[in-house]
N, C-alpha and C positions, 0 to 999 in steps of 0.2 A: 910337362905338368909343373916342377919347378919353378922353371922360366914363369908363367905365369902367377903362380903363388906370390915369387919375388918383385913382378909385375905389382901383384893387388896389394903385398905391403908397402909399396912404393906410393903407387896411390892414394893411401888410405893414411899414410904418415903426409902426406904434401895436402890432403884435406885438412888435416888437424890440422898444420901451422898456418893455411890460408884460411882457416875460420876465426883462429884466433891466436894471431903472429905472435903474443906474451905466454902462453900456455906452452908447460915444460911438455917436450918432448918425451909422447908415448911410446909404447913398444906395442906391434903388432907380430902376434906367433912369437915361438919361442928359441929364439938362436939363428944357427945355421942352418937347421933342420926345414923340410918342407912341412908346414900345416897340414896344405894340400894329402901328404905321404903320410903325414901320421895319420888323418882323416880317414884314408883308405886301409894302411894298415889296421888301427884300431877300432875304428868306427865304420867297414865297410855297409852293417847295415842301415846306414842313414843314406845311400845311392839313393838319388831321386826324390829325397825327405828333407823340407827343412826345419826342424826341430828346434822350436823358440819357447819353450816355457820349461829352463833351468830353472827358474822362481820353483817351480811347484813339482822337479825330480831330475834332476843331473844323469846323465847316462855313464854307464859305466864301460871301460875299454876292454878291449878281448882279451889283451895279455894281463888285466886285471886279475878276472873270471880263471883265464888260464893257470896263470899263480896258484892262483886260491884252491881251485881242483887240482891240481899234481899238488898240492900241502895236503890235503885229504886224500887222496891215494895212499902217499907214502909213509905216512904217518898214523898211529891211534891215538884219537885222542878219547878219554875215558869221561863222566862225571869227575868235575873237580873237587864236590865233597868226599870222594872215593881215596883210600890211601895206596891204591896200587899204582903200577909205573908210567901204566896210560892217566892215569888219573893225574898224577904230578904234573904230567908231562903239560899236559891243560891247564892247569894250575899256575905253572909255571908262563907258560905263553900268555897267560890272560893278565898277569899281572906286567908282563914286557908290556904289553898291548896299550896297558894305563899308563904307564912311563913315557910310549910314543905319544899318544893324546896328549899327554901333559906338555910333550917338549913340541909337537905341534903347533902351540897358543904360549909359545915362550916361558914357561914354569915349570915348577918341578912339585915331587911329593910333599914336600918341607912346605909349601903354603897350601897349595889343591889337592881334592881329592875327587875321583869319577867314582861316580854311581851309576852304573849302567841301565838304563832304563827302557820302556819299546817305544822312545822317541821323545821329540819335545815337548810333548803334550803331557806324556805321563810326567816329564821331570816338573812341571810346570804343578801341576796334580799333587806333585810329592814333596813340593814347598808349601803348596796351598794349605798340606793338613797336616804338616810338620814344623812349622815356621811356629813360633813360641807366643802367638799373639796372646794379648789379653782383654779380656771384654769388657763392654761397658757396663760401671755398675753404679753404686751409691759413693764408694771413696775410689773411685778413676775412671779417666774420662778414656780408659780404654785406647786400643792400637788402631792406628790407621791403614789400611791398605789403596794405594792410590796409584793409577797403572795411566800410560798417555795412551789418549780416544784411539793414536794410530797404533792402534796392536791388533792381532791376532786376535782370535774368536778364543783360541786356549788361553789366551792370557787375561781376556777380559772373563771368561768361564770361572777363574779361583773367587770371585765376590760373592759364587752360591756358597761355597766353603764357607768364606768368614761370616757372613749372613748369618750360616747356621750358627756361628760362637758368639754372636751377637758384639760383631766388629764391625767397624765404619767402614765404607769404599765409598769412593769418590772418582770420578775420571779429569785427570787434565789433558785442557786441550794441548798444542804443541806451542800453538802462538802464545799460551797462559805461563807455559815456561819459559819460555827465549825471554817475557817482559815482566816476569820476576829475575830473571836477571840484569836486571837494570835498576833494581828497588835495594834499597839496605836491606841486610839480611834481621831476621825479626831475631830480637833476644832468644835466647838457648839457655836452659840451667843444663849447666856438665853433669851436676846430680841427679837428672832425671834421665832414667834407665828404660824408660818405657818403650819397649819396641815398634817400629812402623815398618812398611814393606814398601818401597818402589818399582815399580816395574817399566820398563820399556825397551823398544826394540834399539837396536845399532844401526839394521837396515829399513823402514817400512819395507813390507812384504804387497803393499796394494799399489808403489809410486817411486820405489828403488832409493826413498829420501833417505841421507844419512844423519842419525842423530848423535852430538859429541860426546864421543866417548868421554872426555873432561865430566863433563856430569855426574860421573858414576863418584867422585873423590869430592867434586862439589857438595853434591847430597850430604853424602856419608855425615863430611864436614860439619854440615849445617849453612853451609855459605848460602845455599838453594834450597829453597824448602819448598816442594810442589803444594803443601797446604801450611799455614801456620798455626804451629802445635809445639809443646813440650814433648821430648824424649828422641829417641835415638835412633836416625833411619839406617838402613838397610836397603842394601841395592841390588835387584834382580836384572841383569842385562840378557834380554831374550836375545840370540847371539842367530837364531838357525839360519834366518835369510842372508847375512852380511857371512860368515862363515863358510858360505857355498865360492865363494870368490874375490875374499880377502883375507889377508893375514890377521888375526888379534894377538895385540902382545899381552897375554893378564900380568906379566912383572910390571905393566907401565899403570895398567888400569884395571885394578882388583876388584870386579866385583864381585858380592859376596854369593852371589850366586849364578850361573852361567847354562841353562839349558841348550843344546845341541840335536841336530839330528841327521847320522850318517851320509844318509843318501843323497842328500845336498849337497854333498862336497864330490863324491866320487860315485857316486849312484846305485851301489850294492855294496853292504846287505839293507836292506829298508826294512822296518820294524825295529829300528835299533837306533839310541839314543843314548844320552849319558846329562847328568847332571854333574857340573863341576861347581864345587862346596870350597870355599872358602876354609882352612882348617880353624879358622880364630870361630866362625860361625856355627861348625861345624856340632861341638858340644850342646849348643841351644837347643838341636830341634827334637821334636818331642816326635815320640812311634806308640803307639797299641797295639796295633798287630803285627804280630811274629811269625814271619814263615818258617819253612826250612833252610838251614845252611844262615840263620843272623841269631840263635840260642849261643850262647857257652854251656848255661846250664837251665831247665827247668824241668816242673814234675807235672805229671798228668791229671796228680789228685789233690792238688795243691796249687796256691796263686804263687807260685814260686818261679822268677823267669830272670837269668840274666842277660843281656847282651852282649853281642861281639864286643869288642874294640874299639877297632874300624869302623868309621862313618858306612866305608862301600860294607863290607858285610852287616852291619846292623841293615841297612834299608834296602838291598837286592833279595828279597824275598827268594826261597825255594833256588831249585837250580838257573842260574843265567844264560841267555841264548849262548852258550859258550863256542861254536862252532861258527856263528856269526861276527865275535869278537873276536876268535882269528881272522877271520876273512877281514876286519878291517887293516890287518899290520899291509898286505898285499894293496890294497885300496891306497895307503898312505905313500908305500914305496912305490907302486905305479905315477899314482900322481906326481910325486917328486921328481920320477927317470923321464918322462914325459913334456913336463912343465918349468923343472926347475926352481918349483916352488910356489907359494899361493904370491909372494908381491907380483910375479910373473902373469900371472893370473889377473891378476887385479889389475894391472895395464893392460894387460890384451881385450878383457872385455868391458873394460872403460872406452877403449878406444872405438871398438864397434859401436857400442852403445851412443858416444857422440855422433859418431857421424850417421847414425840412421835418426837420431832426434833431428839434425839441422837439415837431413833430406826430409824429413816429413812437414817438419814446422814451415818452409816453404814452399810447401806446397800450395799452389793457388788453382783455383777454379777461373774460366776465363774474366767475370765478374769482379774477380779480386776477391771472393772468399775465400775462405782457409781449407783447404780439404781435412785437417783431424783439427780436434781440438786436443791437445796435450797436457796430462794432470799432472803437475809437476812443482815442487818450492827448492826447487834447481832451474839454474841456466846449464846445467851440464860439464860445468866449466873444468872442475876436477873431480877424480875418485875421490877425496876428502867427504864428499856433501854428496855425492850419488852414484848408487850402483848401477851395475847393467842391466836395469829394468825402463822400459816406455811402456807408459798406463796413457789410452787412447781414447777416444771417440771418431768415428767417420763421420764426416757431416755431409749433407748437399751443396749442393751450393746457393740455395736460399738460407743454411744456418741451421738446418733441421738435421737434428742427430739421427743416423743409419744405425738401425736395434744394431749390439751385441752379438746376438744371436745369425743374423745375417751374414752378418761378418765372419763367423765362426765358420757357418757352412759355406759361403764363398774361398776361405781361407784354402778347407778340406781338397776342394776342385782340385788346388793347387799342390797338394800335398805338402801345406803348410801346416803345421803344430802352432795356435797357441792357445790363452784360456781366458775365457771372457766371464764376467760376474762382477763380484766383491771380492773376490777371492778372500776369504773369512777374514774380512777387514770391515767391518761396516762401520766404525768411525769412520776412518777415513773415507768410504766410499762418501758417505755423507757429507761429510768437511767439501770434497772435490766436485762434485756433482751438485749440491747444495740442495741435499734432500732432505728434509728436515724430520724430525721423529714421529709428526702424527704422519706424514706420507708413508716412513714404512709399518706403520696400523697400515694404513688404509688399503697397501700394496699386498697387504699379507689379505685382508679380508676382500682384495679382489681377486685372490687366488696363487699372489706370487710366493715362489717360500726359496731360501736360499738354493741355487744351485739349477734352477729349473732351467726354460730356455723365454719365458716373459719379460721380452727386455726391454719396453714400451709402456708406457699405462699412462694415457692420455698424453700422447706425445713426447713426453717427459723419460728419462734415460733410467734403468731399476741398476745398471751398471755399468762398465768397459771394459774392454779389448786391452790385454797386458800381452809381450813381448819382452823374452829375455832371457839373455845371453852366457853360457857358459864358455869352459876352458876350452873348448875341440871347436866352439862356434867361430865360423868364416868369415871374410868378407861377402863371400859369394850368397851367403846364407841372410845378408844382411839388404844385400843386393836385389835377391831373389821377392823378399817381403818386399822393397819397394817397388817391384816390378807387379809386381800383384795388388798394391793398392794404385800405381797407373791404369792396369790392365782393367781393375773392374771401376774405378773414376773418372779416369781421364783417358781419352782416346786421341790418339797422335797420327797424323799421317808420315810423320816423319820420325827421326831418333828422339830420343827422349834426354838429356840432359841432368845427369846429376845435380839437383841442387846446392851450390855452393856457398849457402849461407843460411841465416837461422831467420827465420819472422818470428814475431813472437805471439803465437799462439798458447800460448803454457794459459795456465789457472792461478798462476800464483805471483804475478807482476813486476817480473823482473824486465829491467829495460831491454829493447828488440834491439838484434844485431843489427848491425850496417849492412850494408852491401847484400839488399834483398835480391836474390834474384825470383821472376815471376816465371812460373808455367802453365801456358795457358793453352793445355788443346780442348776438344772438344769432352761435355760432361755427360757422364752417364750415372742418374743418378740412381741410387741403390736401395732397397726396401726390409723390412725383417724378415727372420722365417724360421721355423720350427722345422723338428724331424717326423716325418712321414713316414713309410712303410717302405715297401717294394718298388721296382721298375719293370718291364716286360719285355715279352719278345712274340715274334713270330706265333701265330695261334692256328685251333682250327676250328669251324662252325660245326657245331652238332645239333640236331633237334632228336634230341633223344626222350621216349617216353620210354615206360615199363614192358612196354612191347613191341617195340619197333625202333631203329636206332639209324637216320640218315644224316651224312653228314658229307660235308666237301672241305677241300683246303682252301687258307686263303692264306696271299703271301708271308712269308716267304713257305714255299709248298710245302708235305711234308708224305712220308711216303704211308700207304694205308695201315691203320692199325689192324695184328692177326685177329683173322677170324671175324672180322665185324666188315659187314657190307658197306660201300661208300657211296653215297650218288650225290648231285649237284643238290647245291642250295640256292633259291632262286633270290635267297636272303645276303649269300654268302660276302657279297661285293657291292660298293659304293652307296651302299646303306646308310653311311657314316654322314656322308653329303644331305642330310633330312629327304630323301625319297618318299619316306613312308606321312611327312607332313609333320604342323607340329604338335607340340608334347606326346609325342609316343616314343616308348621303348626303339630304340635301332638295332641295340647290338646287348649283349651280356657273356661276360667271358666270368671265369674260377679260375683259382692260381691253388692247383692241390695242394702243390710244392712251394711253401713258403720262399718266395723271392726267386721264382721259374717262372716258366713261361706259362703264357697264358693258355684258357683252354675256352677257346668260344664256341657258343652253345645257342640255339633258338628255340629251346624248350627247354627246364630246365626244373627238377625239384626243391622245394625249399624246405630247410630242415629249421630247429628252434634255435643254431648260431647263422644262418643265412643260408645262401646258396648251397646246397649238400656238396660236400665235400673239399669247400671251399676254403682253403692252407688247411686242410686236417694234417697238412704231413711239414715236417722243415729239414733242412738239415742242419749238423753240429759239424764243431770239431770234434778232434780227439780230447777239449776235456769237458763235450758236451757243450759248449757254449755255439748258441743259434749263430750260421753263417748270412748275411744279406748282402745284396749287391753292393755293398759298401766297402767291405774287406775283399767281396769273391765274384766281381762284376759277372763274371762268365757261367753264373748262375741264371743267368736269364738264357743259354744256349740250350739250356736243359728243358727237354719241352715232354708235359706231364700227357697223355690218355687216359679217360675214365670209362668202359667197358661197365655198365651197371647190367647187363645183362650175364656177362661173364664173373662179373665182381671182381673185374681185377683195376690196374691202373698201369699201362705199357709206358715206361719213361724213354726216351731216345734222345740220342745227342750225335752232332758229327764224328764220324770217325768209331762212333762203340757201336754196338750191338747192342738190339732192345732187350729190356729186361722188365719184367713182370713184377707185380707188386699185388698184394691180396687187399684189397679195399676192406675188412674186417680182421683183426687181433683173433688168433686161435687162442683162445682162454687157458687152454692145458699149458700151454708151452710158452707163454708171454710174460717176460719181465718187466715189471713196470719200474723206471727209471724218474729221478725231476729232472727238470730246465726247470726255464727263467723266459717269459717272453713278456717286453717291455716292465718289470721287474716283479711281475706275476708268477707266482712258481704255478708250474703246470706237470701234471702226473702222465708221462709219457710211456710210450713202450718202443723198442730198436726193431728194425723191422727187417734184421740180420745180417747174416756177415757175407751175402751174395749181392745184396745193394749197393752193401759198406765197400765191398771191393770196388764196385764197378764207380761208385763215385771218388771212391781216392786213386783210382788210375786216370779218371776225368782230370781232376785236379791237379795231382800232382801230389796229394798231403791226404794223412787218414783225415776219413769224414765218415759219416755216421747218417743215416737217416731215418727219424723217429715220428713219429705219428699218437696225438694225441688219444688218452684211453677215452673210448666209451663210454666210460662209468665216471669220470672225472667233468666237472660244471665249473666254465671258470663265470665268472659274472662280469658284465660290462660295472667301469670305476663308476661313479658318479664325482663330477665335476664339483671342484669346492664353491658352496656358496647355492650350488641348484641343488633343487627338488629332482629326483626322475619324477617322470608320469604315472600319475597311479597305475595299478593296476600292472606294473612292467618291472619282470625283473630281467635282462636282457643277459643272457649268455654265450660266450664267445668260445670260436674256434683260436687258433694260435694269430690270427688278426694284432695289431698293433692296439687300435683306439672302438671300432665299433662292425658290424653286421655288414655295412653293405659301405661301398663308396661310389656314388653318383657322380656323374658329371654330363655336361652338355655340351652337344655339338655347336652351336653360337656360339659358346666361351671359346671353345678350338678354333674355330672358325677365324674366329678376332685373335687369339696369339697367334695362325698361323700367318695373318695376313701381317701382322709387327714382324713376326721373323722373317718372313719372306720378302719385305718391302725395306729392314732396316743395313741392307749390306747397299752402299753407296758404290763399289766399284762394280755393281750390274752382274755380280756373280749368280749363278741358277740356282733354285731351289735348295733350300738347306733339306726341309723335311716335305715329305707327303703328307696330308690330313691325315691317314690311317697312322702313318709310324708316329705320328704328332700325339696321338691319342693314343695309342698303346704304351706312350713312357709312362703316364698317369693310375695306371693299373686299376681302374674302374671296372667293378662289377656291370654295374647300369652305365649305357649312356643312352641319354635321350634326345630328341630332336626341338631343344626350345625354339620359339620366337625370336626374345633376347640373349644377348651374350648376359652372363650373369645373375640370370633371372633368379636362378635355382637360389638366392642366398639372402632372396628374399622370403622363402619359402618354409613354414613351422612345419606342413605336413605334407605328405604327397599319398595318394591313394592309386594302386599301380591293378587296374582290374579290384579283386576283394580284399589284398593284403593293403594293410595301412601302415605306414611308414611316418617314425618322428627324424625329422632334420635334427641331429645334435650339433652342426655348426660345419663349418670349413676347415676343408684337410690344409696345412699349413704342410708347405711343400720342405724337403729337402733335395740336396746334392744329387741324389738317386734319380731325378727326372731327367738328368745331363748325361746317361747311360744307354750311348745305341744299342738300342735289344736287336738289333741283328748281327750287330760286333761284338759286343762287352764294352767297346771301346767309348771314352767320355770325352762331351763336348761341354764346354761351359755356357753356349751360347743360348741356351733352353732355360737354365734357370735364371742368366743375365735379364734377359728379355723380360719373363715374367715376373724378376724382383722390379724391374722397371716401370713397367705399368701393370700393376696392381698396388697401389697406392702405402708400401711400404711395408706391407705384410706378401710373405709371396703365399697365397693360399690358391688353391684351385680345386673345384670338384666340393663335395657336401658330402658327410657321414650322414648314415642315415639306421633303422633300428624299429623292428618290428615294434606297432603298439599294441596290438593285440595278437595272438596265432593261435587258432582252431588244428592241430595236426591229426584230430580222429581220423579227415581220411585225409589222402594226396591234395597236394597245393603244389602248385607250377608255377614258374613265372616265361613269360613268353614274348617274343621279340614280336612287335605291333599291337601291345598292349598299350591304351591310352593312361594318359599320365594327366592325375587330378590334381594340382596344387591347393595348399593353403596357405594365405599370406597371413605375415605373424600379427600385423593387425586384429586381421578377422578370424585368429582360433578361436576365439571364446565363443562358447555355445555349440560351435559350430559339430555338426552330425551328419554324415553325408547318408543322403535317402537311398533305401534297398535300391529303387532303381536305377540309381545311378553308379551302382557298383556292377561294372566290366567286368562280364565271364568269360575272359577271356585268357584268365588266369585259371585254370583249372584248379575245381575242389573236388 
């Protein structure tokens, strides 16, 4: 394991100097020591994980954690407004604690002071309403506050602040700086005292760009003036991105204010941040409100109030996470035994971070297109000008950008981490993508809002794919992402070759390296896609009415549920193949158990959320939070029975023993609990600790399984921008998105035959039609004409229920899930981001438009299927006698 570590530093140092022979020699890992050995010692659980988005939370190491709990074992610590001995003792630790901070970033008490805060946002928040501005009035022209476009959502967030004091903000761009500095600086009266505010980042947090820290003395000075104005700037250096993976000296570069945020740097405790205040600054800034622990003295009946001293006690409101700010001295000492320090740091993940940009930037499609586009105002050339972040686009190889969002769920397959959007940068995203301000109007009122997964709108990109690098990150990890942008891009029948040189693909027109090398195997191009619901498994056919109950197995078998009679279905088999002719019902399964297996059924009641009893039930963990095949593949092994004459639900899995489940909450003895499904709270009740057993011995980890209350109406969302249907208020079971999910055997039909036809070494069948269709987890399927028909379709009329199409399930990861294994394959979802024209969607949500429930309503396999095309809804009424009793009312 060594040996090889030593191997990959070898390597990875002999890429640097053959990219670029002038470029000082970096440092790969830290010393003598194996990477590899720390990796395992401290970070065992990243086994089989490659975790790349340091940018947005640094992980923390085990003998960190370890530390940190034997310090709270062995010790008490008390309130440190408290005067007894645990209390000191706190007291006393919390102020070491700002000593380490301070000698951390090169200073000491004698210039800075921390104010401990719940991250950078708040410290950001607590200059915003403390900083001495002064408003515009009749005798001054008031304080400026002016922040560059590439910042943070929290930094661009302080302009409602000064808004309200009736203060100027303004945004500079970055290039509006770089070329005021090339202009004479504008006259300065020393006399004018009027304060203004600067803000910007050290690292972008959207592009890894590094901005000069020189600046910060430039401003001050007046040599640089981001707007030209009398009086006296001030320099806010937002520090958090750049501070997760480089040294800052403040003795060299003071700025007057400096927010921070733990977990960045060593990854626990999160919630915890600090602002570092300048002490020349310090006396300026103004406070209102007073908690507890920042009084010296005041009276309750009376406007009588003084304040601390101390900057940190005037503005730490009330008691401080003080049990957190121990946990960082262990954070600091880890890092350091570990690393040898943050310059160490700063080499190491400079160095990966190069050489996975110059592996991607040459990456070529057989054509000669560029497989990413790269958003960068770096060549990469040194940590000086950029961190360890790549900000991305996949493209095709016609030039057309592959959504975000695609990417993300391709990534997952791989058990790759990273994070795609804006990452709360929309300057920048705008600046790099070149989306201009009425586009994001337009984006918002076509429905996108920060963070969603719409990563598309008319072709055009709403964000990108960032990637990046902390202290414990690998070569291998670096390796691995580019094996995963080959694996789903480029198809090789041979080894793959490292790219050993840069093309230049960037956004921002620095000249291309020499010595391109091209790769050019075969392309597979890639499409977007959202997250979806469930996968399945192995099912069984029922034609269950209120008085009679037959039913057969169909693959994989399954043995009889007790006490209910079984006989053949003559339904049961190759149904799927359109036997029954077209648009009619073939098949219809329920999934009681949210993200289980399926339960196929030839008769079947409908309730006012869909199919009765269809996901009434999910399971949690232990802190309640919904499991789905995404975390707990081998949830589909679990296969649910519904007994409506017994009212029970018999669950079985291999290897356990069936266990019984009562299909109705006994009201005396039900506790009703919340979850969260799809970020809908829903009023649940635990359906006890005989289930709970049986499924955390399945497992392996407690789990829980609950079942939605009766009495509890969740309402389907409505979609921003539409109308629902009149007349429709649609109500949901524990479902993701809508009532019912359709799909057609034509569309199957056409993705089996791409799968089946696209492996070139004449290997047999990947999948059968049935298991092809079962990953889709479709209530309905039906037997169309055409592949795709269904999506052209506003209404379907199924016998007398009528049905509104709300749109296309936009597939995820989950259909890459053998429901007779657990075990994932990629080449299901490849296929169909493939051809389906860049969205992977399959199957149609669908939602009662009307429901009559006075008496029974059924829905039933060889029930004809009435389309409406979206053309022709208007007006349209389908006549009594065309309404199919074949749906029982």
């Amino acid at each position: 394991m060594a040996g090889a570590a030593a191997e990959s530093g070898r390597e990875l140092r002999a890429f640097v100097r053959s990219w670029d022979p002038s470029a000082p020699r970096l440092a790969y890992g830290y010393g003598p020591g194996s990477l590899s050995e720390l990796r395992a010692r401290e970070f065992g659980r990243l086994a089989g994980t490659v975790y790349l988005d340091h940018a947005g939370a640094t992980l923390f190491s085990q003998s960190q954690l370890e530390s940190f709990t034997s310090d709270l074992m062995e010790n008490i610590y008390g309130n440190p407004h408290s005067q007894n001995i645990s209390s000191k003792l706190t007291h006393d630790t919390v102020e070491q604690v700002r000593y380490r901070i301070l000698a951390h970033f090169h200073t000491t008490a004698e210039d800075y002071s921390v104010i401990f805060t719940a991250g950078s946002t708040a410290a950001l928040k607590l200059v915003a309403e403390a900083f001495p501005w002064v408003p515009q009035g009749p005798e001054s022209r008031g304080s400026w506050f002016c922040y560059l476009t590439d910042s943070h959502t929290s930094v661009v967030g302080m302009r409602n602040v000064t808004m309200a004091m009736n203060v100027m903000s303004t945004p500079v761009r970055p290039e509006d700086l770089w070329s005021a500095k090339e202009r004479p600086a504008s006259a300065n009266d020393p006399d004018c005292k009027l304060p203004h505010l600067f803000c910007y980042p050290a690292q972008s947090n959207f592009s890894g760009a590094r901005y000069p820290l020189s600046w910060i003395e430039e401003i001050k000075s007046g040599w640089l003036c981001p707007v030209s104005t009398l009086g006296k700037w001030f320099v806010l250096l937002d520090a958090a991105s750049y501070v997760s993976t480089s040294p800052l000296d403040l003795s060299a570069h003071q700025a007057d204010f400096v927010p921070i945020s733990f977990y960045k740097i060593f990854g626990f405790p999160t919630g915890l941040g600090a602002l570092l205040v300048h002490n020349r600054v310090a006396p300026l800034l103004r406070k209102t409100y007073f908690g507890g622990g920042t009084a010296s003295a005041y009276l309750a009946g009376e406007d009588f109030y003084i304040p601390r001293p101390s900057v940190a006690q005037r503005f730490e409101d009330g008691t401080i996470s003080f049990l957190d700010v121990i946990a960082l001295k262990h954070g600091f000492d880890t890092l350091e035994r570990l690393t040898g320090g943050m310059e160490n740091i700063k080499q190491h993940t400079f160095t990966l971070a190069q050489y996975t940009y110059a592996a991607l930037s040459s990456l070529r499609y057989p054509n000669g297109a560029p497989v990413v586009r790269i958003y960068s105002d770096s060549d990469f050339s040194s940590p000086e000008v950029q961190g360890p972040v790549i900000n991305f686009n996949v493209l095709d190889d016609k030039g057309n950008i592959i959504g975000y969002s695609q990417v993300d769920k391709m990534a997952s397959l791989y058990n790759i981490h990273l994070r795609t959007g804006c990452f709360c940068n929309t300057g920048a995203c705008q600046r790099h993508l070149g989306i201009s301000s009425e586009m994001v109007r337009k984006h918002f009122q076509a429905g996108h809002v920060c963070g969603d997964n719409m990563d598309l709108i008319n072709g055009k990109p709403t964000g990108s794919v960032r990637i990046s690098f902390g202290y414990m990150s690998t070569l291998d990890d670096a390796q691995a992402f580019l094996r995963f942008i080959r694996d789903t891009c480029l198809h090789s029948s041979g080894g793959w070759p490292v790219p050993q040189a840069c093309a230049d693909t960037r956004e921002a027109g620095a000249p291309p390296a020499e010595g391109q090398a091209d790769v050019t195997p075969a392309v597979m191009r890639r499409r977007s896609l959202s997250p979806q619901e469930d996968s399945l498994t192995g099912s069984n056919v029922w034609n269950n009415s209120l008085t009679a109950v037959n039913a057969a197995p169909v693959a994989p078998p399954v043995c009889d549920v007790t006490r209910i009679q079984q006989t053949p279905s003559e339904k049961a088999a190759g149904v799927l193949e359109g036997a029954l002719g077209a648009n009619v019902v073939t098949n219809l399964y329920l999934y009681p158990i949210k993200s289980c297996a399926a339960f196929e059924v030839t008769r079947w009641p409908v309730g006012n959320q869909g199919l009765l009893y269809d996901r009434s039930w999910m399971v949690v963990n232990h802190n309640g939070v919904c499991l789905s095949q995404k975390q707990e593949p081998r949830l589909c092994l679990i296969q649910p029975f519904i007994d409506l004459q017994q009212r029970i639900m018999v669950i079985k899995a291999k290897g356990m023993e069936p266990i019984e489940v009562p299909l109705e909450e006994n009201s005396e003895r039900v506790q009703i609990c919340q979850s969260k499904v799809c970020a809908d709270r829903v009023n649940t009740y635990d359906c006890g600790e005989k289930i709970s057993s049986w499924l955390s011995t399945f497992f392996g980890h407690p789990c829980h399984l609950i079942k939605q209350s009766s009495d509890f109406q969740r309402n389907a969302k409505k979609k921003h921008g539409e109308d629902q249907p009149s007349g429709t208020t649609a109500t949901l079971s524990l479902v993701n998105e809508a009532q019912y999910l359709l799909i057609n055997t034509s569309s199957i039909l056409e993705l089996h035959q791409h799968l089946n036809t696209s492996d070139e070494n004449g290997k047999e069948e990947l999948f059968s039609v049935k298991d092809l269709s079962l990953r889709f987890r479709a209530n309905i399927i039906i037997s169309g004409k055409r592949a795709f028909e269904e999506e052209k379709w506003d209404e379907i009329s199924i016998g007398s229920l009528r049905f509104q199409v709300l749109g296309p399930c936009h597939r995820c990861q989950m259909i890459c899930i053998d429901q007779k294994t657990g075990q994932r394959n990629q080449h299901v979802f490849q296929k169909l981001s493939e051809t389906r024209e860049r969205k992977v969607n399959f199957g149609m949500y669908l939602m009662h438009t009307s429901l009559d429930l006075s008496s029974s309503c059924f829905l039933s396999v060889g029930s004809q299927v009435l389309p409406v095309l979206k053309e022709n809804v208007e007006g349209h009424n389908l006549p009594a006698s065309e309404k199919h009793q074949d749906v029982t009312s």
